[in-house]
VMD Tcl script that draws the C-alpha trace (Angstrom):
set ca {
  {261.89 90.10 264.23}
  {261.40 86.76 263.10}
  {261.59 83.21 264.38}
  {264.51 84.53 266.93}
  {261.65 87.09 268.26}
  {259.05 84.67 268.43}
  {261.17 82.47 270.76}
  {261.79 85.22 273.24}
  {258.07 86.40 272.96}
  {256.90 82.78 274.22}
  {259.62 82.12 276.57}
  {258.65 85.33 278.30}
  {255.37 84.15 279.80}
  {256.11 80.45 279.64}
  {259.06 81.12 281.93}
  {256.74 84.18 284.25}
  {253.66 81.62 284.06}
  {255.29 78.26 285.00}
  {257.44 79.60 287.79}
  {253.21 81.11 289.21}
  {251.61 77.51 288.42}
  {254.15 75.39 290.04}
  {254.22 77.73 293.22}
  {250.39 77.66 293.46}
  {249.80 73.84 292.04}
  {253.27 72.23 293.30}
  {251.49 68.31 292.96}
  {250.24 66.61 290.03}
  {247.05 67.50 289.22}
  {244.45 65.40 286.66}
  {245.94 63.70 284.40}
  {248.84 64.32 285.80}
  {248.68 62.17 288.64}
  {249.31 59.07 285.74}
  {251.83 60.89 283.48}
  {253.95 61.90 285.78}
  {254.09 58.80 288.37}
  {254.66 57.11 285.01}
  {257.68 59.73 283.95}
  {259.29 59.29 287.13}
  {259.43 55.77 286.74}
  {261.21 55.93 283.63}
  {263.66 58.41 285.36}
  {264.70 55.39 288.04}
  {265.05 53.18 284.72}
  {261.81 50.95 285.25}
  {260.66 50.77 282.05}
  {258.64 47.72 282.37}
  {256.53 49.90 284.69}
  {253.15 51.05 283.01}
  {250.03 52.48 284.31}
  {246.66 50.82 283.09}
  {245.03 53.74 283.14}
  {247.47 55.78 280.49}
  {245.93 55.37 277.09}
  {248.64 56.91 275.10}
  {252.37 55.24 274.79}
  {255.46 56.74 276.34}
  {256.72 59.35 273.47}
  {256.19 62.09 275.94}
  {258.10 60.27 278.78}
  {261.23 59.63 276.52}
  {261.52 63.13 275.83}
  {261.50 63.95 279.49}
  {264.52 61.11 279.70}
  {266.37 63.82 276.82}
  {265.20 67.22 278.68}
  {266.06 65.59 282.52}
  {269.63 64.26 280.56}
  {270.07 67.84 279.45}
  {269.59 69.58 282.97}
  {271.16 67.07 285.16}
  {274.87 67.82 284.60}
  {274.23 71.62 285.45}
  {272.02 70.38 288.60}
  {274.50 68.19 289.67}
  {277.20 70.72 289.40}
  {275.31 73.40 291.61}
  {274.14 70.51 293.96}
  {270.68 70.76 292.99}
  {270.06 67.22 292.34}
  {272.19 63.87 293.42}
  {270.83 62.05 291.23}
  {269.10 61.67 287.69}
  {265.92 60.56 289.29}
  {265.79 63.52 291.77}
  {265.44 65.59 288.86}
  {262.30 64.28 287.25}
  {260.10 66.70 289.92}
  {256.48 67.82 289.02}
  {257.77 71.26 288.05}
  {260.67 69.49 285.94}
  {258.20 67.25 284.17}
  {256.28 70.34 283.39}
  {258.99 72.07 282.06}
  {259.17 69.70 279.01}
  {256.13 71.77 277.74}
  {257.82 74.65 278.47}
  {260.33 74.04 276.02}
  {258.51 72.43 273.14}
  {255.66 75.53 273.37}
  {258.92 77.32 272.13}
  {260.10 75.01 269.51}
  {256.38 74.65 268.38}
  {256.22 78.60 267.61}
  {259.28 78.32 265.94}
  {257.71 75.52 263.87}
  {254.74 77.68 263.57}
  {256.78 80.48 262.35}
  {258.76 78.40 259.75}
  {255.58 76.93 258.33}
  {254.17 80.38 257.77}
  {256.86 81.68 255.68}
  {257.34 78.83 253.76}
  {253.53 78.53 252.95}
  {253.70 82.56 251.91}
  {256.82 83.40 250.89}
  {255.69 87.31 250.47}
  {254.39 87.58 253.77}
  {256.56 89.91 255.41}
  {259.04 89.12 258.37}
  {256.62 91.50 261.26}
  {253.91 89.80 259.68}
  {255.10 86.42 260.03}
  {256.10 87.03 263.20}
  {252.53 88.56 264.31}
  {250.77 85.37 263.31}
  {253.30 83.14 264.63}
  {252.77 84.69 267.97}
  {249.71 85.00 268.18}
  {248.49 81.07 267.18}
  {251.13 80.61 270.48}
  {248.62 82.04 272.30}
  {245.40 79.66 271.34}
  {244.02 79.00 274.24}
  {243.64 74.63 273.85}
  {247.90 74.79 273.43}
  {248.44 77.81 275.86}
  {246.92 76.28 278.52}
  {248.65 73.16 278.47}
  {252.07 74.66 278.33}
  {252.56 74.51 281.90}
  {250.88 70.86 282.86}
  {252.09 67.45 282.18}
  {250.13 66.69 279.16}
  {250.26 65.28 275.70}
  {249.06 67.91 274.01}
  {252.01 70.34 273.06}
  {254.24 67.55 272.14}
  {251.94 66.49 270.24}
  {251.30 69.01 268.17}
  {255.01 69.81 267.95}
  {255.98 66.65 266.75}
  {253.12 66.88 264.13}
  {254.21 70.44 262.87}
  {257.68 69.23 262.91}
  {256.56 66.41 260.12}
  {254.62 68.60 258.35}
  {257.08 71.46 258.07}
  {259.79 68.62 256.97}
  {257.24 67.01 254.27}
  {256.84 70.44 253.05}
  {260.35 70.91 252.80}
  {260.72 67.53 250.68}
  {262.20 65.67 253.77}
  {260.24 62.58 253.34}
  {262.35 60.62 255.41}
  {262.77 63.08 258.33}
  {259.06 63.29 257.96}
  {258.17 59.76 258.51}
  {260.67 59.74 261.79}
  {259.03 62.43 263.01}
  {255.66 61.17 262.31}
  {256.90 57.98 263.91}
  {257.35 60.45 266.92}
  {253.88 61.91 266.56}
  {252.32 58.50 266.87}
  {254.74 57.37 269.55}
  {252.79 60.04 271.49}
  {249.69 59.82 270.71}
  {248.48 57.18 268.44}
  {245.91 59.14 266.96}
  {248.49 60.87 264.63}
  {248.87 58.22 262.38}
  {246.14 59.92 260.77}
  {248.28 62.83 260.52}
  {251.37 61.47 259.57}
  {248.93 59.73 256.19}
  {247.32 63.19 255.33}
  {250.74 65.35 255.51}
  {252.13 62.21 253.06}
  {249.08 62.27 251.47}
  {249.69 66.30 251.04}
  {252.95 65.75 249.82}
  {251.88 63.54 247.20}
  {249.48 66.61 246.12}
  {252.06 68.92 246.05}
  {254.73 66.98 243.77}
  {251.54 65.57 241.39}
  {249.63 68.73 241.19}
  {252.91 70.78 239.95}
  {251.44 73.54 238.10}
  {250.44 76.47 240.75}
  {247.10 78.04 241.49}
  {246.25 81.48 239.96}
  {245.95 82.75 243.37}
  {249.32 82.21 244.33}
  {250.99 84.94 246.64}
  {253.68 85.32 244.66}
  {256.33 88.26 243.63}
  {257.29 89.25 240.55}
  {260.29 87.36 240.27}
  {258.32 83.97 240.84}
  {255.98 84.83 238.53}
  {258.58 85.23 235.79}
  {260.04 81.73 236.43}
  {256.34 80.20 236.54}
  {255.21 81.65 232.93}
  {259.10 80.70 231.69}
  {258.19 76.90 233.09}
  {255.02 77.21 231.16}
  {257.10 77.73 227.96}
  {260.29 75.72 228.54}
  {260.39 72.90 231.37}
  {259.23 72.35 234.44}
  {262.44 72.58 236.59}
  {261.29 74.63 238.77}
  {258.19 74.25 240.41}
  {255.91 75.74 243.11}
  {253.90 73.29 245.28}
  {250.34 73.24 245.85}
  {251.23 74.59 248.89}
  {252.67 78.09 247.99}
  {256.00 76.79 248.42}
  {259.04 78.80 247.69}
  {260.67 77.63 244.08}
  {262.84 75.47 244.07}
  {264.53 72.62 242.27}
  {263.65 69.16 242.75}
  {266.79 68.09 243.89}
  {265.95 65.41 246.19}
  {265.03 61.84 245.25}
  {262.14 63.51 242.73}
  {264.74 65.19 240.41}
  {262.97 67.19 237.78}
  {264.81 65.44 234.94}
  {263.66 61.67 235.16}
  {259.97 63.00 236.20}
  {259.07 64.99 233.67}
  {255.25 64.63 233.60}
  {253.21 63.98 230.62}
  {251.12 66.06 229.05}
  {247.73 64.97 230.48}
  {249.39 65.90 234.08}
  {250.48 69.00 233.16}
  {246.46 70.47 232.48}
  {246.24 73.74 234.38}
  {244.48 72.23 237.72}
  {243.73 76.36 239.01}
  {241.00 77.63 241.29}
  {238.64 77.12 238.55}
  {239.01 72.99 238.20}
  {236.90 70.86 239.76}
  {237.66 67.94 242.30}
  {237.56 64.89 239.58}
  {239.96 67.13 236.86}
  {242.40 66.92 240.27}
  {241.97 63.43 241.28}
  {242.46 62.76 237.49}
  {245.69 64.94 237.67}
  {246.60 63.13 240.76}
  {246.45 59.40 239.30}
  {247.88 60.13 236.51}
  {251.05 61.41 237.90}
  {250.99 58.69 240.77}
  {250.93 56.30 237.49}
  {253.83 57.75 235.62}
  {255.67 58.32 238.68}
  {254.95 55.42 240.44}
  {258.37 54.05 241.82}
  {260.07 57.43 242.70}
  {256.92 58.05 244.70}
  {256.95 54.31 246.49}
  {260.81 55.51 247.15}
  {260.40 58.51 248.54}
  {257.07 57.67 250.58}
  {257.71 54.47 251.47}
  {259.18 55.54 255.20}
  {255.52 56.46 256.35}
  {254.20 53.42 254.39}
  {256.74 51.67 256.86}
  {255.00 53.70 259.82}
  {252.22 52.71 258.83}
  {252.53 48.94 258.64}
  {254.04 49.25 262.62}
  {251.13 51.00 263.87}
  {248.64 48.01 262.03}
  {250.93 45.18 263.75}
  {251.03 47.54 267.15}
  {246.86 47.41 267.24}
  {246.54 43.30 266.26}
  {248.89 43.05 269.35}
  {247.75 45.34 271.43}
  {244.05 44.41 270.62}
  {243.09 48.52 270.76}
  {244.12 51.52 269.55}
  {244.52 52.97 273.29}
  {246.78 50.72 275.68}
  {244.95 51.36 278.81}
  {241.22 52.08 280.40}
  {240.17 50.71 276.80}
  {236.66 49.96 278.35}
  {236.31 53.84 278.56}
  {237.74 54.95 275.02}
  {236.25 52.30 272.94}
  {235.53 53.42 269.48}
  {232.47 54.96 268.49}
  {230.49 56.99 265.58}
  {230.34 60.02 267.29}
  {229.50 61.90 264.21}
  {228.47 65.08 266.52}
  {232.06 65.57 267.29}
  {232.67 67.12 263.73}
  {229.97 69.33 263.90}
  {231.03 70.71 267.69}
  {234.53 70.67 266.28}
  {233.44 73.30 263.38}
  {231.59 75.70 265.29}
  {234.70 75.52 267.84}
  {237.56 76.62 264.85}
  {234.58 78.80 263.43}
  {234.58 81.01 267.17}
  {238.43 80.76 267.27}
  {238.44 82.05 264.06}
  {235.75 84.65 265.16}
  {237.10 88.10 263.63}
  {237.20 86.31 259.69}
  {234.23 83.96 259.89}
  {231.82 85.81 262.30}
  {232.43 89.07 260.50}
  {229.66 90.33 258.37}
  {231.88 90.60 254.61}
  {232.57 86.71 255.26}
  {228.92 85.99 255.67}
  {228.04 88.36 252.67}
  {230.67 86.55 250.31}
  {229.19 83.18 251.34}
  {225.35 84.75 250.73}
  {226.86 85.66 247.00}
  {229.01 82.38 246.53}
  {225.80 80.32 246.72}
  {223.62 82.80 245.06}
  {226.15 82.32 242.20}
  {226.35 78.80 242.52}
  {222.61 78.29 242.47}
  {221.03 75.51 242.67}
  {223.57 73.47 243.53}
  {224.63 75.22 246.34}
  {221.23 75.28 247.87}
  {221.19 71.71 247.12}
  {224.45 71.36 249.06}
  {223.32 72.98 252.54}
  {220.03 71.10 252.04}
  {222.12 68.15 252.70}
  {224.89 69.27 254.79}
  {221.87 70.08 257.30}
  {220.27 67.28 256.68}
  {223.12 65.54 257.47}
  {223.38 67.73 260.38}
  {220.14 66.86 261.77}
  {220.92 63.15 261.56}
  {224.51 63.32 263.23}
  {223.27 65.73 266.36}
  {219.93 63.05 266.51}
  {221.52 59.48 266.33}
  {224.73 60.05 266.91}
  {225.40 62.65 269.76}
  {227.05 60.68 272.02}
  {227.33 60.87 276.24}
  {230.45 60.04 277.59}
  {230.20 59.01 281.53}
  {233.24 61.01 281.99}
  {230.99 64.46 280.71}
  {228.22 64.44 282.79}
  {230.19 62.97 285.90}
  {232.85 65.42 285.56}
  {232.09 69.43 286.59}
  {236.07 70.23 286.35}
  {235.93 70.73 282.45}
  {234.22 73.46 280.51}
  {232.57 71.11 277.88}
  {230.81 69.47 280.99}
  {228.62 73.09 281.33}
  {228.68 73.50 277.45}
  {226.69 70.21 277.52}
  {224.27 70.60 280.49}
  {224.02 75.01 280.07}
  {223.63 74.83 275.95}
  {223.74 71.42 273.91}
  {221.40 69.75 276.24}
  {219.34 72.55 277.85}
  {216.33 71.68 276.01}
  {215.27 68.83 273.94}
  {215.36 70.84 270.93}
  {218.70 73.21 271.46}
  {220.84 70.50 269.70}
  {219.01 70.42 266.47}
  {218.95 74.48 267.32}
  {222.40 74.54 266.77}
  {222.65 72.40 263.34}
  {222.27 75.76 260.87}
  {225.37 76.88 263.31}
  {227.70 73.68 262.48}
  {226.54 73.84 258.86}
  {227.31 77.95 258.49}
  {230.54 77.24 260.19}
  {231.62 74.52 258.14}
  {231.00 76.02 254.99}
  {232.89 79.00 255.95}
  {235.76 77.41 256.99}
  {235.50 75.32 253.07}
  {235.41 78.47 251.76}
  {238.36 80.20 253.01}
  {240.70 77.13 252.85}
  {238.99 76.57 248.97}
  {240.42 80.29 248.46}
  {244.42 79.13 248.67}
  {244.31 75.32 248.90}
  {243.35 72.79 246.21}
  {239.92 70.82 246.59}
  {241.59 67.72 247.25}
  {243.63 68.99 249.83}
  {240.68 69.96 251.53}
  {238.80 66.98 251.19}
  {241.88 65.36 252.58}
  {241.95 67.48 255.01}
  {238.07 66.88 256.45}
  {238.16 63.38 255.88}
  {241.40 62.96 258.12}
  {239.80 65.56 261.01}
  {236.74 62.99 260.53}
  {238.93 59.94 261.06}
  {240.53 61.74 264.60}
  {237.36 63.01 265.81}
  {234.67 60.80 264.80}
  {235.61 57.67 266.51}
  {236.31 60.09 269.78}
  {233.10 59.37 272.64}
  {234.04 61.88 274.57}
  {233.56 65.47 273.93}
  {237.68 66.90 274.45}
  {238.51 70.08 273.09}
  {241.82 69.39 273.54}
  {241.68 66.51 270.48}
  {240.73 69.99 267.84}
  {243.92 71.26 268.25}
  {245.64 70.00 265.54}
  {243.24 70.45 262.80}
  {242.88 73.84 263.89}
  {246.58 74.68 263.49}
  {246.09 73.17 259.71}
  {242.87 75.32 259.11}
  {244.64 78.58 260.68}
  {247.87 78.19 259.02}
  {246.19 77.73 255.77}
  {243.75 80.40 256.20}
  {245.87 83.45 254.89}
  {243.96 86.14 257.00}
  {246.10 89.17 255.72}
  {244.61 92.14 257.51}
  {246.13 93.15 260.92}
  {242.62 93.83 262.33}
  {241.93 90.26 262.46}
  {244.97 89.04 263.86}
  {245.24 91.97 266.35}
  {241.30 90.61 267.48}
  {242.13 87.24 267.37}
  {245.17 87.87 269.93}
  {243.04 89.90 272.14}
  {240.53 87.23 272.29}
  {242.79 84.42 272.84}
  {244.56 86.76 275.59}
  {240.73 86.99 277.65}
  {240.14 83.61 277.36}
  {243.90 82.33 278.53}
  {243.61 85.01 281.85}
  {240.42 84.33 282.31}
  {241.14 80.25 282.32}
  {244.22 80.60 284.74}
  {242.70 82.96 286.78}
  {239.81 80.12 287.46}
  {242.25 77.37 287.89}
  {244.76 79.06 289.95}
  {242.69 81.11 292.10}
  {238.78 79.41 292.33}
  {239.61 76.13 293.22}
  {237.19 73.88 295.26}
  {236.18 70.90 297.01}
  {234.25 67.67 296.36}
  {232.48 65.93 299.20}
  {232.78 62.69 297.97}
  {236.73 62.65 297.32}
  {239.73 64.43 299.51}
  {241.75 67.54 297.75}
  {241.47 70.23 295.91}
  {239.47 70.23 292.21}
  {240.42 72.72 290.00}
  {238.84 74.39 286.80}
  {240.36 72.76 283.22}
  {239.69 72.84 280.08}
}
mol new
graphics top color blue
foreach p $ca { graphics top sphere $p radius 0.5 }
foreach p [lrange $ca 0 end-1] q [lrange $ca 1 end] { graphics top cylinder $p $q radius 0.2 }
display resetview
């Protein structure tokens, strides 16, 4: 087992399933008939080339220059290909998906073990696969998308940040945004998390952790603090990167228990105090995404716009909706631990418990509901002009069937949102998940258009720090994905159809 298995596991179908897609849908199709264009004109070395229409820059072509280098030599040698540029075909361009859907369950894999250290190897393994298989990622495996490199590149910062790389992060969170530009917002919160994990040293109670750990966490309690474990569930380890243990020892104040029972100002107060005493070993250490940062600020003032082309059609707006659609989406994906009936029980008794305040709380969250769905549910042109995507019937069949279905649906968002809270508030720190809401706010919120493809990423955070244990839920969760990947193929392979206004064939898509 392990990350070895998990690689042959995905390669299987991304190997069976790309060879079927490219025989059946040979041309660029969608987007693709920008990205690749665009690819191939990087592969003939025009790189002043550019497409208006392409909003995102040319990360994704680059590493098609790297996986074209790669295969050329053998090409050439068997004839295959002449040249370089005869190698950048559709099915070629395609394959750089292939290969990062790989390296992104790998990634997967890594971050799973390192976030529970107990969780056993099948286990591991089990999960690993199985988030392979979400249906947003599988699906654009085998197109020429930005999607999977996308989220690799973002998975491959985190896992490095978690791992005390900072400066491997921040390149490969220069990568992220060199992809899409949206993860700059990533590459802040997984710095941002990283800051969490090295101020916030002492662990929660609720730590998976074995009985060797748990010896070396009460010894810290009595000795030193050497050896730490992260917010995070990280392995221990010694600090013996840039934040050495020995000229950051925290002070007292810091070093107050911050466990499941403290609130979110005892951790912010944690938080500045360390960031105080530890204030130029942090700007050190952090101070390659701080770098990032500052080029993606001078990018925009030249650029004029986040996007770089068709700005006219992704201008930024409060679409405050998208949150709430984005919740009940992760809540369904997540349907075996947050549509089950002991998750809605435990929330039932958490706010009974918690009462009044927690009444209080959903009295505003659906409040707030009511307002977002009311003033700020937004229309994108592209939705209702557009019958090739799904969200195009979720709109007209459910959201917008009736006046009143999208205030219907408001106690749905809420539920779903405080479930999700609740089950990242059992193994993460409150400030981690207020980071982690406000930086799925800053991605989604400005989004007009309703894209299910933009909730991938936060949904790979909320799953991987979800700790479902049970094989039940996992084996469910698989099955569903499974339906929902055949049954998506299956209607964009095999039901394709024609428009009468435009020549060729339209195809089902996410």
């Amino acid at each position: 087992m392990g990350k070895v298995a998990v690689a042959v596991i995905v390669s299987l179908w991304v190997i069976s399933l790309s060879i079927l897609v490219n025989h059946i849908v040979p041309e660029p199709y969608m987007d693709e008939i920008f990205h690749i264009p665009q690819a191939q004109q990087y592969c003939i070395g025009n790189f002043r080339s550019w497409d208006p229409m392409i909003t995102t820059p040319p990360g994704l072509y680059y590493l098609s220059l790297v996986h074209v280098a790669s295969l050329f030599p053998g090409m050439s040698i068997v004839q295959a290909a002449s040249s370089f540029s005869e190698v950048c075909t559709t099915a070629i361009l395609r394959s750089v998906n292939g290969v990062l859907a790989v390296l992104c369950s790998i990634l997967v894999y890594e971050i799973i073990t390192l976030l529970r250290p107990t969780l056993s190897e099948g286990k591991a393994t089990i999960c690993a696969v199985v988030l392979a298989l979400y249906p947003l990622h599988w699906f654009f495996t085998f197109l020429y998308y930005t999607d999977v490199a996308s989220l690799t590149a973002v998975l491959a910062m985190y896992l490095a940040c978690l791992k005390k790389s900072y400066w491997l992060s921040a390149v490969l969170g220069a990568l992220a945004v060199v992809i899409r530009q949206t993860n700059i917002v990533w590459m802040l919160f997984v710095a941002c998390t990283g800051v969490i994990n090295i101020t916030l040293v002492r662990p929660r109670d609720n730590v998976e952790v074995n009985d060797t750990n748990t010896a070396i966490r009460k010894s810290n309690r009595s000795t030193s603090n050497d050896d730490v474990t992260s917010g995070s569930n990280l392995r221990q380890r010694k600090f013996s990167n840039s934040l050495g243990t020995d000229k950051h020892s925290m002070p007292s104040a810091s070093l107050v228990s911050t466990n499941h029972s403290s609130g979110l100002l005892d951790e912010v107060k944690v938080i500045f105090l360390a960031l105080w005493h530890m204030k130029w070993e942090l700007l050190v250490s952090f101070s390659p995404f701080l770098m990032v940062f500052v080029a993606f600020l001078a990018f925009i003032r030249w650029n004029g716009s986040v996007v770089l082309g068709a700005k006219e059609a992704h201008t930024v707006s409060p679409h405050f909706a998208q949150i709430m659609y984005f919740g009940l989406v992760s809540a369904l994906a997540v349907a075996p631990l947050h549509c089950s009936k002991g998750q809605v029980v435990d929330l039932f008794r958490s706010f009974w418990k918690r009462r009044p305040i927690s009444f209080f709380q959903v009295f505003v969250a659906v409040i707030a509901g009511v307002f977002s769905v009311h003033f700020f549910s937004l229309v994108h042109p592209y939705l209702i002009a557009d019958n090739r995507h799904y969200p195009f019937y979720l709109w007209r069949k459910v959201i917008n069937a009736h006046w009143s279905m999208k205030y219907l649906l408001v106690p749905l968002y809420v539920y779903s949102w405080f479930s999700i809270f609740s089950t990242l508030g059992k193994v993460q720190r409150k400030i981690w998940v207020l980071a982690f809401f406000l930086a799925t706010a800053a991605v989604l919120v400005p989004a007009p258009l309703i894209e299910f493809r933009y909730y991938t990423i936060p949904f790979y955070f909320i799953i991987l720090h979800s700790h479902i244990n049970d094989y039940q839920s996992w084996l469910l969760m698989g099955l569903l994905y499974l339906a929902i990947n055949v049954f998506t193929m299956m209607i964009f392979l095999f039901r394709p159809f024609h428009w009468d206004h435009e020549p060729g064939i339209q195809r089902f898509i996410w």
